[in-house]
C-alpha positions in Angstrom: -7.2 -17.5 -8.0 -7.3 -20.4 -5.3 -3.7 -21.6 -3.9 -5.4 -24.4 -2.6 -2.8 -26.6 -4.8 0.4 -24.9 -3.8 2.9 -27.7 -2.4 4.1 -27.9 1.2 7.4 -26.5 1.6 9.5 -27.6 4.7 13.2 -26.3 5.3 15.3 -29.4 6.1 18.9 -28.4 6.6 20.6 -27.3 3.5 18.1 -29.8 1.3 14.2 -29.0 0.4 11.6 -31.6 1.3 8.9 -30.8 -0.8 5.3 -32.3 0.2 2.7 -32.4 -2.7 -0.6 -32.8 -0.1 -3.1 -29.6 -0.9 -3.8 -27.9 1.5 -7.2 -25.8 1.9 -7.4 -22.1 2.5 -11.4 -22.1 3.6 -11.4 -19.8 6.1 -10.0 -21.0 10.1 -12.6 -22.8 12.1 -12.9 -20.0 14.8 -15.4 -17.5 14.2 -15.2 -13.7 13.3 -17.5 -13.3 15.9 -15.1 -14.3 18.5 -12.3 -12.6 16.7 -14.1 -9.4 16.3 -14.4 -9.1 20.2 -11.0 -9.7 20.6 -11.8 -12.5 23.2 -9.5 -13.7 26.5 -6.1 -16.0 25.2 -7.1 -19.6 25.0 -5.5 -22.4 26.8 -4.2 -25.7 26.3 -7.4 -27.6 27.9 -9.8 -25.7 25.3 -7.7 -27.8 22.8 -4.5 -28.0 21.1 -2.8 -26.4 18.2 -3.5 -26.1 14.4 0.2 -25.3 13.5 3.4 -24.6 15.5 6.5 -23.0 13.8 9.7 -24.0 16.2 13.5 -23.5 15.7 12.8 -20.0 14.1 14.7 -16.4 14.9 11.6 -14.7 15.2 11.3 -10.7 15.6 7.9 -10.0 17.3 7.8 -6.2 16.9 6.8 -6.6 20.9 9.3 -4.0 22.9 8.0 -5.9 25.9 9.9 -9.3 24.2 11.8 -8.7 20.9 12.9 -11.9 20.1 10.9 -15.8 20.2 12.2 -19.0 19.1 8.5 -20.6 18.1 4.5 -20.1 18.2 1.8 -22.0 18.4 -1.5 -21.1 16.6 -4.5 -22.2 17.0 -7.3 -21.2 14.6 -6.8 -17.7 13.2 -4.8 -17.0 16.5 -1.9 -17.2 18.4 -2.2 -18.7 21.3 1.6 -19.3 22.3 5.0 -17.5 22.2 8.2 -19.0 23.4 10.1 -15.6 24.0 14.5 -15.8 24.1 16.7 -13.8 24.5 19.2 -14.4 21.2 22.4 -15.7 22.1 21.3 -17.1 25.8 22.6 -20.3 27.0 18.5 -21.4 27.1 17.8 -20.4 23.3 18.1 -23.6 21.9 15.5 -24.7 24.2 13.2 -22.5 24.1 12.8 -22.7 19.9 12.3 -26.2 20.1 8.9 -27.7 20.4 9.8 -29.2 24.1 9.9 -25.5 24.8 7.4 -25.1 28.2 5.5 -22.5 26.5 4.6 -24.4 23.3 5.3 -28.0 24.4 1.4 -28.3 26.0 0.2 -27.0 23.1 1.1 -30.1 20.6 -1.5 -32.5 20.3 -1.9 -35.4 17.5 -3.7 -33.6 15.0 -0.9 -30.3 15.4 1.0 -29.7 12.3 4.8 -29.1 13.6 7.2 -26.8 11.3 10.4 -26.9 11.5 11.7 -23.6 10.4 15.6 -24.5 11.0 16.9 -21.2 11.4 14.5 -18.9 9.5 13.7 -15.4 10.3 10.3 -14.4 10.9 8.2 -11.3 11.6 4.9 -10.1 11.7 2.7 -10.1 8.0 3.2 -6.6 6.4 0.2 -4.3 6.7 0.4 -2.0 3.6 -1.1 0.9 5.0 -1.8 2.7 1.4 -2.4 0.6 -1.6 -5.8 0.9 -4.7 -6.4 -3.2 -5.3 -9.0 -1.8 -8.0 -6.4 0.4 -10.3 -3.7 -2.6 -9.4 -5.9 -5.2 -10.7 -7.0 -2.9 -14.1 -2.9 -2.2 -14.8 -2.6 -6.1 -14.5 -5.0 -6.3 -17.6 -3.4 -3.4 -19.4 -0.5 -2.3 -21.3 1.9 -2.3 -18.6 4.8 0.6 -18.6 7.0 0.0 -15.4 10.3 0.5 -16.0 10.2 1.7 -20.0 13.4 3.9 -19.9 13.1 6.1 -23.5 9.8 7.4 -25.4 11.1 4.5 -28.2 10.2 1.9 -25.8 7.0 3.5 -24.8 5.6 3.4 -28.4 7.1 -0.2 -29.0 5.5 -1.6 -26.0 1.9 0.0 -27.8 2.9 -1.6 -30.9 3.5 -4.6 -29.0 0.2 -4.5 -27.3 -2.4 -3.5 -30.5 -1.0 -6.4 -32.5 -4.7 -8.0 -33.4 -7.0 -5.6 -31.8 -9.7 -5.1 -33.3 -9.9 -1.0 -34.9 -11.8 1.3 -32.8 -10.7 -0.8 -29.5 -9.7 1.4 -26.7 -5.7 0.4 -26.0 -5.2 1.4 -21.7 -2.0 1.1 -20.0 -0.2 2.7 -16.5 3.1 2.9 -15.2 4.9 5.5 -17.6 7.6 7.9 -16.3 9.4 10.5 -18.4 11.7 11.2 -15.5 13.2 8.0 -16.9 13.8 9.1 -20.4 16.5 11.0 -22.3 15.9 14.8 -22.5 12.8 13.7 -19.5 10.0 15.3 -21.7 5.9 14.1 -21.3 4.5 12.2 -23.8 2.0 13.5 -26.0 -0.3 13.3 -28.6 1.3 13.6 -31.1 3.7 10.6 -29.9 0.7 8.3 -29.7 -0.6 9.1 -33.1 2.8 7.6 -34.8 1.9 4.6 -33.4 -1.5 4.8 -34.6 -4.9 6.7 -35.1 -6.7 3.5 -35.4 -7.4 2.9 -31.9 -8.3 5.6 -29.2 -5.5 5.3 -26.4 -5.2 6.4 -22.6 -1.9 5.6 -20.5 -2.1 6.9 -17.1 1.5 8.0 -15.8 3.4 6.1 -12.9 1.9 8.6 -10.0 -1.7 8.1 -11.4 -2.3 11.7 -11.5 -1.4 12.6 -15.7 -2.4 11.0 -18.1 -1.3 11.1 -21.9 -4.5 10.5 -24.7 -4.0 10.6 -27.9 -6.3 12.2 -30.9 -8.7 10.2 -31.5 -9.6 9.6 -28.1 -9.9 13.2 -27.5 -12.2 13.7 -30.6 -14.3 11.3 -28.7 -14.4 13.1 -25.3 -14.9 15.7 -27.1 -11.8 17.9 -25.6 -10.8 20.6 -27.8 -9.5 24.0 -28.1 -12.4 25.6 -26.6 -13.3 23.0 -24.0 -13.1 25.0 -20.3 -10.6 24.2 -17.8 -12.0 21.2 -14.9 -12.3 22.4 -11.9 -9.8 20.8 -10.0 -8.1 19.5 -12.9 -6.2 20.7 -16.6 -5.9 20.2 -19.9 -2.7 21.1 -20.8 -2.5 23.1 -24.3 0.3 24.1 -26.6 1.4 28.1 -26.1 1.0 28.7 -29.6 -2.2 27.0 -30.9 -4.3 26.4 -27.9 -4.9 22.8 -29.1 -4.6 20.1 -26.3 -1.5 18.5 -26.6 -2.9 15.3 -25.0 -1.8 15.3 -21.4 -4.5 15.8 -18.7 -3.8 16.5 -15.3 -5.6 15.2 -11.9 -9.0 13.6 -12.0 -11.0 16.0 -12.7 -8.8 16.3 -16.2 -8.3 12.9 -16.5 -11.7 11.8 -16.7 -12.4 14.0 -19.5 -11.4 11.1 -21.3 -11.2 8.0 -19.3 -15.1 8.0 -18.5 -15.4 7.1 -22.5 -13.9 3.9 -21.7 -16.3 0.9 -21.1 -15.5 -0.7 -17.5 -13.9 -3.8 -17.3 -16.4 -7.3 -17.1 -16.9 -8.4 -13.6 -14.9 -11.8 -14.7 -12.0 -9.3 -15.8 -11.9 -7.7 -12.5 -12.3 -10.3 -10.1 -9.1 -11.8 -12.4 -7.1 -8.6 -11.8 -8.1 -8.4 -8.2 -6.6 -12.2 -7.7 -3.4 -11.6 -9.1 -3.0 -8.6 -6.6 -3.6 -11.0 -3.9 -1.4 -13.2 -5.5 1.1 -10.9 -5.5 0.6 -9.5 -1.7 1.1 -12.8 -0.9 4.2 -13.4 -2.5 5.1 -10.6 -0.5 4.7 -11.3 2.8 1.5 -8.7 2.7 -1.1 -9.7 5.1 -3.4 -6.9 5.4 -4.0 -4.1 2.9 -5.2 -0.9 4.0 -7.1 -0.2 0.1 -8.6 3.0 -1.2 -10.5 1.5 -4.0 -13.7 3.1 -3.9 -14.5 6.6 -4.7 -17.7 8.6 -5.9 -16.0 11.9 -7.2 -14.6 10.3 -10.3 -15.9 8.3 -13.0 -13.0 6.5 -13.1 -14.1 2.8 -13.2 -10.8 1.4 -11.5 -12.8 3.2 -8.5 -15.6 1.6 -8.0 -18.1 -0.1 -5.3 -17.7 -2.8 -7.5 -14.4 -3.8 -6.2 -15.8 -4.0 -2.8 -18.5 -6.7 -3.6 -15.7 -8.6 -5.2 -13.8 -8.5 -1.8 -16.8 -9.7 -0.2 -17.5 -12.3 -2.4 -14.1 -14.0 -2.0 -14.4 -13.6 1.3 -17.6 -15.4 2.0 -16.2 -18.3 -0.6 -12.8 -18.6 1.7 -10.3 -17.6 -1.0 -9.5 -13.7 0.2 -5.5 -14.0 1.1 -5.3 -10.8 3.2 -7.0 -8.6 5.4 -8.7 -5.1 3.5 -9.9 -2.6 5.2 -11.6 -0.6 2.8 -12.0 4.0 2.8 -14.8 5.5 2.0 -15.1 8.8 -0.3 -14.6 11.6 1.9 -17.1 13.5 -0.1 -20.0 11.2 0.1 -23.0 13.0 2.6 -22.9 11.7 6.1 -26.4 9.8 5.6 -24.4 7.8 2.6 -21.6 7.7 4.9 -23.1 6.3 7.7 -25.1 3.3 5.8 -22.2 2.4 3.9 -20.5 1.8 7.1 -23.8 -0.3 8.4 -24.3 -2.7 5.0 -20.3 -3.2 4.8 -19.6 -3.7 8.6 -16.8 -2.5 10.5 -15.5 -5.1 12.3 -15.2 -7.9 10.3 -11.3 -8.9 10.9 -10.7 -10.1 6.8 -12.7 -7.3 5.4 -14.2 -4.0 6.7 -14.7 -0.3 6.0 -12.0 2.2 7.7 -11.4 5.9 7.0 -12.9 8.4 4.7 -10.6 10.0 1.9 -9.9 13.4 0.5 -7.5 14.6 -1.7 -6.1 18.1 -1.3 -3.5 18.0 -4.0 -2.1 15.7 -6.6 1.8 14.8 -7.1 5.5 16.1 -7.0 6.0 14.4 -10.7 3.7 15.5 -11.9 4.0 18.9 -10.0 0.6 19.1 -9.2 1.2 18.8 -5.7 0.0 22.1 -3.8 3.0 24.1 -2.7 3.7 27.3 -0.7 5.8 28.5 -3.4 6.2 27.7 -6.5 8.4 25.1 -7.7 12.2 25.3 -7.9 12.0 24.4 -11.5 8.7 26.0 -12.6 8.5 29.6 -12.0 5.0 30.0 -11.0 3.5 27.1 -10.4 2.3 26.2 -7.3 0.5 23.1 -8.0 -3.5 22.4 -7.3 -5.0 22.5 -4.2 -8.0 20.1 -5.1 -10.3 21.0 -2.0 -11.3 24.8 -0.9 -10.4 25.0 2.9 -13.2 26.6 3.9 -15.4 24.1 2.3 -13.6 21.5 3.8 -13.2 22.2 7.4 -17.0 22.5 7.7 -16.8 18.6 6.1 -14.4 17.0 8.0 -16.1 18.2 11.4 -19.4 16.8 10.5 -17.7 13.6 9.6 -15.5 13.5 13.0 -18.8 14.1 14.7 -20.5 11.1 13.3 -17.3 8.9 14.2 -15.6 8.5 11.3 -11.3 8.4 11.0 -10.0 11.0 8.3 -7.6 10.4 5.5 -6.0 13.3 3.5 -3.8 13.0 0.9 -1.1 15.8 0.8 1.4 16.0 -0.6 2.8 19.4 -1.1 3.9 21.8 2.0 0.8 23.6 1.4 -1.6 20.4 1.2 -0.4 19.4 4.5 -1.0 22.8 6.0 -4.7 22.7 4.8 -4.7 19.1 6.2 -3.3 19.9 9.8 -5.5 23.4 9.8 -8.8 21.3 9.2 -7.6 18.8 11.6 -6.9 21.2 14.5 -10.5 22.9 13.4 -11.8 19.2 14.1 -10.0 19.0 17.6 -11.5 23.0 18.5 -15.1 22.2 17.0 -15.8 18.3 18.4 -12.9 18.2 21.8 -10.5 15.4 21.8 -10.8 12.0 21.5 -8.6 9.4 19.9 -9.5 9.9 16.6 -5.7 8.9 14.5 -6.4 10.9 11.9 -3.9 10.2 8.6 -2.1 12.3 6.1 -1.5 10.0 3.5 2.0 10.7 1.9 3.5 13.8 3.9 6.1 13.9 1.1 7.3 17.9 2.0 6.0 19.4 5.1 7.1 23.0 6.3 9.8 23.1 8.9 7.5 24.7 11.5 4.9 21.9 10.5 6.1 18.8 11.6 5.1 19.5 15.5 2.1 20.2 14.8 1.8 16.4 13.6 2.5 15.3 16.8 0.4 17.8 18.8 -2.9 16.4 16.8 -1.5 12.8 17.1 -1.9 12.9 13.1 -0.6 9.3 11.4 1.8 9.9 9.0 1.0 7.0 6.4 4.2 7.3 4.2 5.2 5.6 1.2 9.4 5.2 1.4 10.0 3.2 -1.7 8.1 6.3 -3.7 11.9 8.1 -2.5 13.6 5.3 -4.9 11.8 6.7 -8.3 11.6 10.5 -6.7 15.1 10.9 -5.4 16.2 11.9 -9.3 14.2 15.4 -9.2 13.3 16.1 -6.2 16.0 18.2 -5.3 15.2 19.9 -8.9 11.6 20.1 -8.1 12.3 21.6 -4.4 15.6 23.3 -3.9 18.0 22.8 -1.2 15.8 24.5 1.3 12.4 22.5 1.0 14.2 19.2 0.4 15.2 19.1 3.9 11.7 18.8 4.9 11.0 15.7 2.5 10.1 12.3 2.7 10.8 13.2 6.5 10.5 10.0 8.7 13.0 10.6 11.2 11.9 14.3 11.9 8.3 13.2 12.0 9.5 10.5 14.5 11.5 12.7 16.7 8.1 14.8 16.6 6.1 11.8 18.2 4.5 11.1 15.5 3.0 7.6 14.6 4.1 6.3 11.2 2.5 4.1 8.9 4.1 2.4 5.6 3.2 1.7 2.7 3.5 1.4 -1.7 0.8 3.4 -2.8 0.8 0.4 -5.5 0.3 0.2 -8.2 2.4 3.6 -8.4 5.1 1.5 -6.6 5.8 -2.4 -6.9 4.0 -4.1 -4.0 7.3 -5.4 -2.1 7.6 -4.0 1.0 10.9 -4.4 1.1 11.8 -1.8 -1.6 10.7 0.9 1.3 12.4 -0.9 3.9 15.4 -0.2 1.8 15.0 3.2 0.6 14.3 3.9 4.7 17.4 2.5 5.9 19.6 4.0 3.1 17.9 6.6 1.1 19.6 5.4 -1.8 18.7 5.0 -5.5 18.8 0.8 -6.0 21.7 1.5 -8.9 23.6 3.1 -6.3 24.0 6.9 -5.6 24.2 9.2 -2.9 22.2 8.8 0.0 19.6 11.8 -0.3 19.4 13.9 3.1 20.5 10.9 4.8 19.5 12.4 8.3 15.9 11.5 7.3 17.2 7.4 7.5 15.9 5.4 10.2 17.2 2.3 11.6 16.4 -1.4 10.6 13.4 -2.1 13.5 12.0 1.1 13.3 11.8 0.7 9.8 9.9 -2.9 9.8 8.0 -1.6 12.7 6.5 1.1 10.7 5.5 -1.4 8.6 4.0 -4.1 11.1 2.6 -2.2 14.2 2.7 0.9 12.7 0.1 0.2 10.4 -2.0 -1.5 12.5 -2.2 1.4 15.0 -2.9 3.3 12.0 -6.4 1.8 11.5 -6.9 0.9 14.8 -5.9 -2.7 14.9 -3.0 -2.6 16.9 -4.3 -5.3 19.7 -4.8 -7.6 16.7 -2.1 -7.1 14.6 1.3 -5.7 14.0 2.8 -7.9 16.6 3.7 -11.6 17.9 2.2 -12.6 20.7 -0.9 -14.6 22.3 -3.8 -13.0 21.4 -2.7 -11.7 18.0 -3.8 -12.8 14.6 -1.9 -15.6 13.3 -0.3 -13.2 10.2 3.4 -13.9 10.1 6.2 -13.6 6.9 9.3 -15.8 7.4 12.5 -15.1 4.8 15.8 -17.7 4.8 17.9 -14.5 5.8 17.4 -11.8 9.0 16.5 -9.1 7.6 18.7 -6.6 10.0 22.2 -8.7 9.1 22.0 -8.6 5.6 23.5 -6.4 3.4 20.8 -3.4 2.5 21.0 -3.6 -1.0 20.5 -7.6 -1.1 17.0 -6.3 0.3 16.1 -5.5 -3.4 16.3 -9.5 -4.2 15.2 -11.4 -1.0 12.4 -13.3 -1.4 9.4 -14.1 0.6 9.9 -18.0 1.8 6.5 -18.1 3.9 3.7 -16.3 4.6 0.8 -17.4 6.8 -2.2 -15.2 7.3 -4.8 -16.2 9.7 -3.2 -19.8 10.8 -3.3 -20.5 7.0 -0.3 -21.0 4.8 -1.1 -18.8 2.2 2.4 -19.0 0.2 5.9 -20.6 0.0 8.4 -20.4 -2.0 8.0 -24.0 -4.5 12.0 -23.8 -4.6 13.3 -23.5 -1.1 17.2 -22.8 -0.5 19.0 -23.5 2.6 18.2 -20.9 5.7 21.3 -19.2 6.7 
């Protein structure tokens, strides 16, 4: 989807002055090349700048200089920052564009913005998203939100009006947690609706899904069908017969691999509107896990990738993706992957490798050290054998590559910080920023050992806004201490990185910056151990340059200054004097990604 069209906004005092010209988002004239190598800050004689944003409260996420008043960008760079200090007798000054630092920097041909007021920041860098399951749940049945097992089935009923019989019917986003009485959908539930189509609706955490009959008479999953490895079919006590819920991928795909993949038309479509909707939210680089070999699930697929690189080369990608590779993949594979899809390129590039150890706390698959608070007995699935995979991840770390676990449970991130310190005593140190993605609960005695192997903690806070309703349940007092745990992993020294984990949460970043600062459900509760909150910066800055260190961009992104890319978000309000809860409605007025104006809000209200 081009937003080539999208009208010129400009904030003029309490009044929008709307300008109709287009304006192109081909890619900025300087080279990757040149960005790649990160080269020396340009100057006012090698010529002036593209765009200059002045009279703006800017936070730069820079310790060195918190605040700036304007920048000046040149190409896909900064090249300009006029620093102040708020509230100084200078301020005024130094926002305008007669400001000394930016002043030279205006030539005929610069395009001058005047923010009046507005706060801006560095773009977002979601540091866990899928684009290629976001963009398939933007062409299916869509169950965000449904609140009862009646609004599940009306929404199908909704959806198969027309179909054709025999047509598979998909959809994602369903959470019993929601519903009266909090019980999983089954079969059973589907076939009331209909036996006429074969169905599959993947649940909110991506990790159950409910079928119902007739697509399991096609897959072919019955009573006597043997347990997946790494997965489950879950069965009724008293007839053995599959009630229609399958767990993890290795379950799930009993089924979903019946379904035909999506036309490359239909994904590229999806793939748009998830752009779309980054921008919109001030997203301007996505850290994507969209590829893997170990399923047959088609919304992971190398497919997604060429796409990516197609709307790259034809100027319309929006954000920067840096894309993992599939942990389990040989190293040969590994390593020519790497070499055909580059990684350098600053728009779009390979990153980390990913493994799964476990699956989730909804869904209580995640791996635990004992068993769950409100399941006697189960202790989740641990997904990878530890003593296949510390042989793995050292032959990876050897060739070079970053690592990327997912853990979840206490005992998933103790397999994931064993294997990592088995790394670190096999290969000898380096500066390798190795990720757990998630850390949801880690064991008290744990969370130093984050900081002693400098391990990333890539955490999702808005997933606390949906989990906060059983967790507790889930956990007990005594484990629930050591959840969603970002201010004990930050007393630990250890680097955190934010994200959604979308399309299991909505893409707004600012639904985590919420649930980080208040750790409270958005209709109002409790805050949840409220010693785990962090304040405001340190919550954006997770966020910003926290992500960016996470993949090993922070000298090109994640902050404001010369040198930088030119990815910025401005809102109408500051962000740390508003009310938390009014952080569940702001809206994105600007983002620019690259020196480009990607987005702005068409209907602009006064900055305050």
């Amino acid at each position: 989807m081009s937003r080539a069209l999208l009208p010129i906004v400009l904030i003029v005092g309490a009044t929008v002055a709307i300008s109709r010209a287009p304006r192109s988002v081909e890619p900025a004239v300087e080279s990757t090349a040149a960005v790649a190598q990160n080269p020396a800050p340009l100057s006012p004689a090698q010529g002036r700048a593209d765009l200059v944003l002045t009279n703006a409260l800017i936070e730069t996420m820079d310790p060195a200089h918190e605040w700036a008043g304007a920048v000046a960008i040149r190409g896909e760079s900064i090249v300009a920052v006029s620093y102040i200090a708020p509230g100084s007798a200078d301020a005024q000054k130094a926002s305008s564009a007669d400001a000394p630092d930016i002043k030279p920097w205006l030539g005929p041909k610069t395009r001058n913005i005047n923010m009046r007021g507005a706060f801006a920041m560095p773009g977002f860098n979601d540091a866990h998203v899928h684009i290629g399951q976001s963009a398939l749940t933007k062409l299916a049945i869509d169950f965000t939100g449904v609140q009862s097992l009646t609004e599940f089935q009306q929404r199908i009923r909704a959806a198969i009006k027309g179909r054709a019989p025999g047509e598979w019917v998909t959809g994602f986003g369903w959470d019993q947690t929601l519903w009266p009485g909090r019980r999983d959908p089954t079969r059973a539930d589907l076939d009331a609706v209909s036996t006429a189509y074969p169905m599959f609706f993947a649940r909110v955490d991506g990790h159950v899904a409910v079928a119902n009959s007739l697509a399991l008479r096609l897959a072919g999953v019955t009573q006597i069908t043997a347990q997946p490895a790494g997965g489950h079919i879950v069965r009724d006590a008293q007839t053995n017969e599959p009630t229609g819920l399958l767990q993890e991928d290795a379950g799930m795909n009993l089924v979903f691999a019946k379904i035909a993949a999506p036309s490359s038309a239909d994904r590229r479509r999806g793939i748009e509107l998830v752009l779309a909707d980054a921008a919109r939210n001030g997203i301007t680089s996505l850290q994507d896990n969209s590829y893997l070999e170990i399923t047959t699930d088609v919304a992971f697929t190398k497919e997604n990738f060429l796409i990516y690189q197609q709307l790259r080369k034809e100027g319309k990608l929006t954000a920067r993706i840096t894309e993992w590779l599939d942990f389990t993949l040989p190293v040969a594979t590994l390593e020519a992957q790497r070499s055909e899809w580059g990684s350098t390129d600053p728009w779009l590039k390979t990153g980390a490798l990913k493994a799964f150890m476990d699956g989730s706390l909804g869904s209580r698959t995640a791996a635990m050290l004992a068993a769950y608070s409100d399941a006697p007995g189960n202790t989740g699935l641990l997904r990878m054998d530890p003593a296949t995979l510390a042989p793995m991840a050292i032959e990876r770390d050897r060739a070079g590559f970053q690592l990327a676990f997912h853990a979840i449970g206490d005992r998933a991130n103790r397999v994931a910080l064993d294997t990592f310190a088995a790394v670190v005593a096999a290969n000898g140190p380096r500066d390798r920023r190795d990720r757990v993605e998630h850390a949801q609960v880690v064991a008290p005695e744990d969370f130093a050992r984050f900081g002693q192997l400098n391990i990333v903690a890539s955490m999702q806070p808005s997933h606390l806004l949906d989990d906060e309703r059983w967790a507790s349940d889930r956990l007990g007092p005594e484990r629930s201490r050591g959840a969603y745990a970002w201010r004990t992993m930050q007393q630990n020294g250890v680097h955190l990185a934010f994200g959604t984990d979308h399309p299991v949460e909505p893409l707004n970043p600012l639904r985590g910056i919420y649930a980080c600062v208040t750790r409270e459900l958005p209709q109002g509760s409790a805050s949840w151990q409220p010693q785990e909150k962090l304040p405001m910066n340190d919550c954006l800055r997770a966020y910003t340059a926290g992500s960016a260190y996470a993949e090993f961009e922070e000298k090109r992104k994640g902050t404001i200054a010369p040198g930088m890319f030119a990815d910025l978000v401005a809102y109408s309000a500051n962000l740390n004097q508003i009310p938390p809860r009014d952080l569940l409605t702001t809206k994105v007025r600007m983002t620019v990604v690259g020196g480009r104006i990607i987005y702005q809000e068409p209907e602009l209200p006064a900055v305050h």
